[in-house]
ChimeraX commands (.cxc) that place a marker at each C-alpha (Angstrom):
marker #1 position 145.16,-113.42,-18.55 radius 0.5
marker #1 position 143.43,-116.27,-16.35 radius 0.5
marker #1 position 142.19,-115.69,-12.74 radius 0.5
marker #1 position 145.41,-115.29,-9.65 radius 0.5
marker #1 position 143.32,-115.25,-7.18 radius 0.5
marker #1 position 145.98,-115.26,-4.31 radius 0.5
marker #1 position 144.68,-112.50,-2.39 radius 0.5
marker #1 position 141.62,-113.89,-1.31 radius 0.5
marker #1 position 143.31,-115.88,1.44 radius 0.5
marker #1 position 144.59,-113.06,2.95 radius 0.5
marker #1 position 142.07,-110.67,2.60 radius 0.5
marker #1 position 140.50,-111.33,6.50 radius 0.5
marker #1 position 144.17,-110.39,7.46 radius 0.5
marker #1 position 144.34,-107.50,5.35 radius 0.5
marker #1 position 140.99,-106.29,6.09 radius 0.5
marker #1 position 142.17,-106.46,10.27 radius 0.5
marker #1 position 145.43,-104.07,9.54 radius 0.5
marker #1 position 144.00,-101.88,7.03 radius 0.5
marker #1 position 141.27,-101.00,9.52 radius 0.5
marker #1 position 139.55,-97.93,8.58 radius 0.5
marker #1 position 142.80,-96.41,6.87 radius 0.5
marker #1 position 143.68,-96.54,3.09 radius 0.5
marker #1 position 144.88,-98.70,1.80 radius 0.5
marker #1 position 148.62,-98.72,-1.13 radius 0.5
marker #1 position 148.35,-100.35,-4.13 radius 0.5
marker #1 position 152.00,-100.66,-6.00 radius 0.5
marker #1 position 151.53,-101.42,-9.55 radius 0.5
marker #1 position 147.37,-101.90,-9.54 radius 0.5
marker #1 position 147.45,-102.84,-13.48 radius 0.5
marker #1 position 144.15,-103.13,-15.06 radius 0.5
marker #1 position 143.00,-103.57,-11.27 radius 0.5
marker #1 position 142.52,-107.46,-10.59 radius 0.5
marker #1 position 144.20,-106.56,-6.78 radius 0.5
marker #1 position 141.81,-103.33,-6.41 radius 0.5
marker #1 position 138.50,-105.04,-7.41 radius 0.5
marker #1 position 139.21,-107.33,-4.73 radius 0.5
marker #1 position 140.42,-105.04,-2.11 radius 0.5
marker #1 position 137.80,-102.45,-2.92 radius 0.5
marker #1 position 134.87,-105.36,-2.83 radius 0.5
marker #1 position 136.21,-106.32,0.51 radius 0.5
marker #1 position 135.52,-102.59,1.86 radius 0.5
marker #1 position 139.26,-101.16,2.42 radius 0.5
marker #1 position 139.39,-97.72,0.81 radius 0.5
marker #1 position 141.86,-98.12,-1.82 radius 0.5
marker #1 position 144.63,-96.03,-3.05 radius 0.5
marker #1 position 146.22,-97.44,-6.65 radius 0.5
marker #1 position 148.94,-96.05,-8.98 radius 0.5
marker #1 position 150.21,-98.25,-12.19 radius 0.5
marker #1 position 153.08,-96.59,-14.68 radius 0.5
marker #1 position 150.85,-97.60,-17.43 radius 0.5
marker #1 position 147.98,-95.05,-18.56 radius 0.5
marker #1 position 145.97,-97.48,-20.91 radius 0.5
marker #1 position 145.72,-99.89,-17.37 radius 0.5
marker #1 position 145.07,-96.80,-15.11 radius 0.5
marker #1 position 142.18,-95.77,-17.47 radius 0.5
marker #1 position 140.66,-99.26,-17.49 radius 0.5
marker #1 position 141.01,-100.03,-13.66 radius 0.5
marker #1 position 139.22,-96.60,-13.26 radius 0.5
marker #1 position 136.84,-97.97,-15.09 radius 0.5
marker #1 position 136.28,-101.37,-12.97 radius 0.5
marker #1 position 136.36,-99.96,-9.92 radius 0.5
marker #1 position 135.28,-96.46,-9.50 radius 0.5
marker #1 position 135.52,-96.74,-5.88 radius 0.5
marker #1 position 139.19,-96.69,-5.72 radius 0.5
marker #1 position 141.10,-93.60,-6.12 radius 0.5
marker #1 position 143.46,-94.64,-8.67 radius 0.5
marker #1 position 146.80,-92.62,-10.46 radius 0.5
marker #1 position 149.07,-92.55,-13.53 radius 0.5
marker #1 position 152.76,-92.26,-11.61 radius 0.5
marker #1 position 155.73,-93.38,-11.00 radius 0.5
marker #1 position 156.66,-96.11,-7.89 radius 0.5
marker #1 position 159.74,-93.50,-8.03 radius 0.5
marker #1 position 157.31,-90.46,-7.51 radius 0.5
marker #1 position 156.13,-89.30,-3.99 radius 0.5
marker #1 position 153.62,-91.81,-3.26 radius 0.5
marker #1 position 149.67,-90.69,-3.60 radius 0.5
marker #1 position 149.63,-91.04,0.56 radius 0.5
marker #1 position 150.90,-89.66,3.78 radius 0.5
marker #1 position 153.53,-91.40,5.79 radius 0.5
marker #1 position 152.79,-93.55,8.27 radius 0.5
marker #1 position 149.05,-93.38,7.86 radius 0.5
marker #1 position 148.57,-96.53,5.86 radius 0.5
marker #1 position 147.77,-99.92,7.44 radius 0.5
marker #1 position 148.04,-101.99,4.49 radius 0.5
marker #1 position 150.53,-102.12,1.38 radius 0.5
marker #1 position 149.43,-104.66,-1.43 radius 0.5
marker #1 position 152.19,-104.89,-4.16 radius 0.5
marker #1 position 152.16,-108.06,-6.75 radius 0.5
marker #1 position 154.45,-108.07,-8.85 radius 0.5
marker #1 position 155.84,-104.42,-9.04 radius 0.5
marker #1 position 158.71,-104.41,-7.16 radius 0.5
marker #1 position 161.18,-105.89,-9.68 radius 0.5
marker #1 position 162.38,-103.33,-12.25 radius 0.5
marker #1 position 165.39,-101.69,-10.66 radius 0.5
marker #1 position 168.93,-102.78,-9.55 radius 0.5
marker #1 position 169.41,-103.47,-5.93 radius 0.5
marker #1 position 170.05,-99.83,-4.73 radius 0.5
marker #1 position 167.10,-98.75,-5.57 radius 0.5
marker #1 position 164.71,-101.80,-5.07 radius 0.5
marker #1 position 166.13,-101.08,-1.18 radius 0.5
marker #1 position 165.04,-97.48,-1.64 radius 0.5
marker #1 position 161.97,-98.11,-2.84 radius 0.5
marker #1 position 161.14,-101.03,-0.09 radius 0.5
marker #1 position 162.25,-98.53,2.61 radius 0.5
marker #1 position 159.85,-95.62,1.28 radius 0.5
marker #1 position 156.97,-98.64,1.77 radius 0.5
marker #1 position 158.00,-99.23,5.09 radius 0.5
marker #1 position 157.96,-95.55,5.68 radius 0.5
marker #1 position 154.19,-95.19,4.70 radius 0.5
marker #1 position 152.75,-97.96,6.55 radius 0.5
marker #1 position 151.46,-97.46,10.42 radius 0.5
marker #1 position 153.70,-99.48,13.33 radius 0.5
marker #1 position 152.68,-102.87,12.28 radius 0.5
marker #1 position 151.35,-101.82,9.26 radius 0.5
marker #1 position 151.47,-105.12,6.61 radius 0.5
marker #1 position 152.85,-105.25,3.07 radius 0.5
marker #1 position 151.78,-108.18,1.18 radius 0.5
marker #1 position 154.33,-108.92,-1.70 radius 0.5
marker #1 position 154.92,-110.89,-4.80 radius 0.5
marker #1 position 158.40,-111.07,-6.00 radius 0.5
marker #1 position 159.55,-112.65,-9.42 radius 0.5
marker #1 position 161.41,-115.96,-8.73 radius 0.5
marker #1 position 165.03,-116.79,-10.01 radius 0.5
marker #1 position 163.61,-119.84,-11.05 radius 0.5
marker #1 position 160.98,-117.41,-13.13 radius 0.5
marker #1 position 162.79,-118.91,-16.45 radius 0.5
marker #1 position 159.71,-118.27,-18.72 radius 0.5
marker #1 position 159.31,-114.63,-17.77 radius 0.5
marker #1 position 163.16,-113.65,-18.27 radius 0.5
marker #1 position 165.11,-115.70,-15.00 radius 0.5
marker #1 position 167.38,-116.54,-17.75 radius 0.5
marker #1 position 168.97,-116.47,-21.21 radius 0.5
marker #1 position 169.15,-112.43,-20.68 radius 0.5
marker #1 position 172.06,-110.33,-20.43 radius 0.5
marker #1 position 172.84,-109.45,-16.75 radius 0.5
marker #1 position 172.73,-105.79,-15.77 radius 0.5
marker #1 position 173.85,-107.08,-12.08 radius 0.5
marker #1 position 173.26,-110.14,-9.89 radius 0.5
marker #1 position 169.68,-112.02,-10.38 radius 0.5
marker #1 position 169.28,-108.16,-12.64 radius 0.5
marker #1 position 168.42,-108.92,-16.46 radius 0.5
marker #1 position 167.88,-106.66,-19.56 radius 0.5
marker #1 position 164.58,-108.88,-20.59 radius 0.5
marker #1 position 163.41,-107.37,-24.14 radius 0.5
marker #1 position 164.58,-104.39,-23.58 radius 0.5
marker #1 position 162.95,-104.10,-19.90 radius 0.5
marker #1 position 164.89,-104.62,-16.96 radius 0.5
marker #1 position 163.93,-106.63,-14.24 radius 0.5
marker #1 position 164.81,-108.20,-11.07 radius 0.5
marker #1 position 164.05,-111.99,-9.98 radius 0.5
marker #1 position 165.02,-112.93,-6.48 radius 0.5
marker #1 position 165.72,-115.91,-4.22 radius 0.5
marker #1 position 165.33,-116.41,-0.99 radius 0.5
marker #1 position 168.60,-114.77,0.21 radius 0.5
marker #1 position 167.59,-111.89,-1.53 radius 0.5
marker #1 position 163.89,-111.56,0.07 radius 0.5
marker #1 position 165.84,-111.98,3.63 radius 0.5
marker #1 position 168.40,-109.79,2.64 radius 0.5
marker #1 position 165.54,-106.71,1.25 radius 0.5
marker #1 position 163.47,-107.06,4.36 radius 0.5
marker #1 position 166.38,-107.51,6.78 radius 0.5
marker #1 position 165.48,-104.89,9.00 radius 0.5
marker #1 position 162.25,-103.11,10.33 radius 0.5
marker #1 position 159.99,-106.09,9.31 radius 0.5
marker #1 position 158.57,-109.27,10.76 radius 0.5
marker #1 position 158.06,-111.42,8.46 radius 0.5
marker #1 position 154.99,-113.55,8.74 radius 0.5
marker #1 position 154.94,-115.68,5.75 radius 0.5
marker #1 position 157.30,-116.53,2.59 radius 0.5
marker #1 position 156.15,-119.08,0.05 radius 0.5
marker #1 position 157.08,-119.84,-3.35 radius 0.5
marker #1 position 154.22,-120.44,-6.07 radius 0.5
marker #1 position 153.34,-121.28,-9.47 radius 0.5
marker #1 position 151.16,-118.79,-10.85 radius 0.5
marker #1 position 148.48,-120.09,-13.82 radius 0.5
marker #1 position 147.55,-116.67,-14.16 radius 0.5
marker #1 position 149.54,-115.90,-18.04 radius 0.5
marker #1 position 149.70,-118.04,-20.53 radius 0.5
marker #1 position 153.10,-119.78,-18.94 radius 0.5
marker #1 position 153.51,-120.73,-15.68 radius 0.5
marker #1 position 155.21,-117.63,-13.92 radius 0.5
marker #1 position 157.14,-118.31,-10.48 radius 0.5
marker #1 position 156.98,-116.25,-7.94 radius 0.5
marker #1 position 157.37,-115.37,-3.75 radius 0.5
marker #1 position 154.58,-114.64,-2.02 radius 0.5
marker #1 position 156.01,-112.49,0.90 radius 0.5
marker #1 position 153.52,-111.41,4.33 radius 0.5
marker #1 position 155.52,-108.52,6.15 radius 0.5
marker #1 position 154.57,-106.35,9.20 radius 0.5
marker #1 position 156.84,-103.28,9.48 radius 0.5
marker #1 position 158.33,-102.70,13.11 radius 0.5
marker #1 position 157.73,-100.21,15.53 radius 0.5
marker link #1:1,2 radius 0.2
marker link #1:2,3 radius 0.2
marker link #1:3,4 radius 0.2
marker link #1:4,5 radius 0.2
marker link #1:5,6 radius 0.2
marker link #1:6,7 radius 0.2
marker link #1:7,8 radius 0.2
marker link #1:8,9 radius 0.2
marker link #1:9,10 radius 0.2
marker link #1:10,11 radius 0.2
marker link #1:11,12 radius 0.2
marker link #1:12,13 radius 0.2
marker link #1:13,14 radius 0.2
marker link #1:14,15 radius 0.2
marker link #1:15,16 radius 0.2
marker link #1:16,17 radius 0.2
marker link #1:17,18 radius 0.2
marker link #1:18,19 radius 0.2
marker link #1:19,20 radius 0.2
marker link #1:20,21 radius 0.2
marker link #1:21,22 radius 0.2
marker link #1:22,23 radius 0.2
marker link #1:23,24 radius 0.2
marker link #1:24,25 radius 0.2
marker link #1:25,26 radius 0.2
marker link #1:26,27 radius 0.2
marker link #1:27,28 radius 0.2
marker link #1:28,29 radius 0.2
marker link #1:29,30 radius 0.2
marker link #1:30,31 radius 0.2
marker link #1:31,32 radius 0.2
marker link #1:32,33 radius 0.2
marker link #1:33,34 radius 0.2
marker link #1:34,35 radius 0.2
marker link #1:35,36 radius 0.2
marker link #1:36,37 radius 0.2
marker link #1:37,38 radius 0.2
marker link #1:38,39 radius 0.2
marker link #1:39,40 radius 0.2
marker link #1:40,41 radius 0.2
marker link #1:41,42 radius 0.2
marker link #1:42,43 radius 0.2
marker link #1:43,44 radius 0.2
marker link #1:44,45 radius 0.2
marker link #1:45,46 radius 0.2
marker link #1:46,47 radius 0.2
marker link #1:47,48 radius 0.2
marker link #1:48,49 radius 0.2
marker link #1:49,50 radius 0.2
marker link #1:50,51 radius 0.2
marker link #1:51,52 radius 0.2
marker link #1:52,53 radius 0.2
marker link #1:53,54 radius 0.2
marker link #1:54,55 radius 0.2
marker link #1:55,56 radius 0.2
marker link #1:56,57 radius 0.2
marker link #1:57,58 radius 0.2
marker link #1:58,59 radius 0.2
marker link #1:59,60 radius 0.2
marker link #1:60,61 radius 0.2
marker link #1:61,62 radius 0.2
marker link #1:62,63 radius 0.2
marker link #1:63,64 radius 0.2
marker link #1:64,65 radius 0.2
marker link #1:65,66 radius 0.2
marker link #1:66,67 radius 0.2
marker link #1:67,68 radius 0.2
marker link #1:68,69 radius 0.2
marker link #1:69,70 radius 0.2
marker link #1:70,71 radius 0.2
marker link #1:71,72 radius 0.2
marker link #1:72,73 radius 0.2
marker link #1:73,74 radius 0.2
marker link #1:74,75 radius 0.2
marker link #1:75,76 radius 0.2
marker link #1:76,77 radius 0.2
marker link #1:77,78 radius 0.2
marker link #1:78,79 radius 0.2
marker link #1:79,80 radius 0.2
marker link #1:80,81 radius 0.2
marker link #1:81,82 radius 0.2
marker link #1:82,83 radius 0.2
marker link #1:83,84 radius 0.2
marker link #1:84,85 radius 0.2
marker link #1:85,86 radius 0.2
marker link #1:86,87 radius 0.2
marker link #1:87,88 radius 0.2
marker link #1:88,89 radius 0.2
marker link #1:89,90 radius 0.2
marker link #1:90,91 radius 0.2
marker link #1:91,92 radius 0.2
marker link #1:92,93 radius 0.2
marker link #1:93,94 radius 0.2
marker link #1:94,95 radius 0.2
marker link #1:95,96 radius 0.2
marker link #1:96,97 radius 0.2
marker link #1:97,98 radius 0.2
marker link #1:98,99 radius 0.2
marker link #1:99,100 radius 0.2
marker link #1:100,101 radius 0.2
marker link #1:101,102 radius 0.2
marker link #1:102,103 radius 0.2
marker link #1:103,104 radius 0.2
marker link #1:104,105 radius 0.2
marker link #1:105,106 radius 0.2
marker link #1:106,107 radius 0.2
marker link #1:107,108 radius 0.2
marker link #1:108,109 radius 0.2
marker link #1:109,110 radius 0.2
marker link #1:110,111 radius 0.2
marker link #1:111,112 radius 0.2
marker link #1:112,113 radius 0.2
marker link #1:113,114 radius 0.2
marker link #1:114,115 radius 0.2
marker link #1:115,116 radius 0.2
marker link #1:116,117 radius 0.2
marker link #1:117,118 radius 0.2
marker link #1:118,119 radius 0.2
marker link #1:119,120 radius 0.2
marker link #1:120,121 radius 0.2
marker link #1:121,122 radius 0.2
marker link #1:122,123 radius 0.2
marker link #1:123,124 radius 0.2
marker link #1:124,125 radius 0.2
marker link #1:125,126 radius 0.2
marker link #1:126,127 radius 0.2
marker link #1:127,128 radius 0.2
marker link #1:128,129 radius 0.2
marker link #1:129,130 radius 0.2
marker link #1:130,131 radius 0.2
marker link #1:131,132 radius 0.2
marker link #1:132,133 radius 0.2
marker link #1:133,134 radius 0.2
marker link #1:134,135 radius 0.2
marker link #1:135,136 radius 0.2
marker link #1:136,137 radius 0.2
marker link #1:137,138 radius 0.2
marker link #1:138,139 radius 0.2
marker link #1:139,140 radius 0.2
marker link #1:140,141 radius 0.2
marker link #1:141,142 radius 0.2
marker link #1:142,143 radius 0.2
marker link #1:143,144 radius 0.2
marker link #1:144,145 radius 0.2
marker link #1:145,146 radius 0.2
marker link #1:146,147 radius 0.2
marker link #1:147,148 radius 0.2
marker link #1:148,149 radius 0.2
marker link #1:149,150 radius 0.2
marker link #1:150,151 radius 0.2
marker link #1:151,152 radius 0.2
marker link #1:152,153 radius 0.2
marker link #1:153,154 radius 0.2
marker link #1:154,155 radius 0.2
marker link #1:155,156 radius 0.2
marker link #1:156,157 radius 0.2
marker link #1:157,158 radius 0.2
marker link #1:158,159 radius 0.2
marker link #1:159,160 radius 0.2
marker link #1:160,161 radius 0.2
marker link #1:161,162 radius 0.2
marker link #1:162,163 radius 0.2
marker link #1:163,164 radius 0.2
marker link #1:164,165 radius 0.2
marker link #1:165,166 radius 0.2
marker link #1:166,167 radius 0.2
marker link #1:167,168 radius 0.2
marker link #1:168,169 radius 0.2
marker link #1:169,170 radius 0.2
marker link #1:170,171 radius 0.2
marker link #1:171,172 radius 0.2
marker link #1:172,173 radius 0.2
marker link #1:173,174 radius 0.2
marker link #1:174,175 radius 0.2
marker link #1:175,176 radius 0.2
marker link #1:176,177 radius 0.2
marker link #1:177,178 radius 0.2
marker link #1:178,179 radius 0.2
marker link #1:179,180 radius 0.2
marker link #1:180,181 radius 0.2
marker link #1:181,182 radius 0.2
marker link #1:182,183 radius 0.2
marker link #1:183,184 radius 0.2
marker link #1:184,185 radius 0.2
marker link #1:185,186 radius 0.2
marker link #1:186,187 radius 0.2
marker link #1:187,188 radius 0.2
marker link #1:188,189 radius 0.2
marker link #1:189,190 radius 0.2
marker link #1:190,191 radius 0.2
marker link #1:191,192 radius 0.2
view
């Protein structure tokens, strides 16, 4: 994998709502997102599904408290304590139900104006699975064996339709794998 460093631009914001608090990492992988979060200060709170990248971002950045679960489990904080969510990328592998379920247990966690800062895979994510899959249910695909979820903008508007302010919503090309991945790069603030 190449460098993604997209979180460095929003770091000075993330660092201002995360305050003193822990800070949620969805999905932390071999820890790219933690490294930077944890070299920025913010007291970091991690989980990833996979044990072989749990036991290697343990390794990078003992600083962090980082699990083995599941984004399905309880998650590893209390609710509304947290002033910053960070999830890249980790949001995508259910259908629509639960993807709501899961987005409204992240709300739950974060503080009044507490900020989640997302990456979403794009329908137009055709090298990564956006297409050429069979269809478990709208923008929903069965890719090798895995599913996963690509959205467009009607979806992102749709998921965060109520109890966020959304701040920013872009759509990018990420170099960071060996094709060029699209993606939404989503800036939320959950509601009193």
């Amino acid at each position: 994998m190449l460098s993604d460093p997209w979180l460095q631009r929003w770091l000075p914001l993330a660092v201002t709502h995360a305050g003193d608090g822990p800070v949620l990492e969805i999905g932390c992988g071999h820890g790219d997102d933690t490294a930077v979060l944890a070299g920025a200060g913010l007291k970091v709170t991690a989980f990833d599904l996979s044990r072989a990248a749990v036991a290697v971002a343990k390794l990078r950045i003992p600083s962090a408290s980082i699990e083995c679960r599941d984004i399905r489990d309880p998650f590893p904080v209390a609710a509304g304590q947290v002033g910053l969510v960070v999830a890249s990328l980790s949001l995508h592998y259910f259908g629509w139900e639960e993807t709501v379920a899961v987005v409204q247990r992240v709300r739950e966690v974060l503080r009044p104006d507490g900020l989640l800062l997302c990456r979403l895979n794009s329908t137009e994510d055709h090298h990564f699975g956006a297409s050429g899959h069979p269809q478990i249910e709208p923008n929903f695909f069965l890719v090798d064996g895995e599913p996963k979820r690509f959205f467009d903008e009607a979806d992102i508007n749709k998921l965060f339709a109520s109890g966020w302010r959304r701040l920013s919503l872009e759509h990018f090309v990420t170099r960071k794998y060996l094709k060029p991945k699209a993606l939404w790069e989503v800036v939320l603030a959950r509601d009193a």
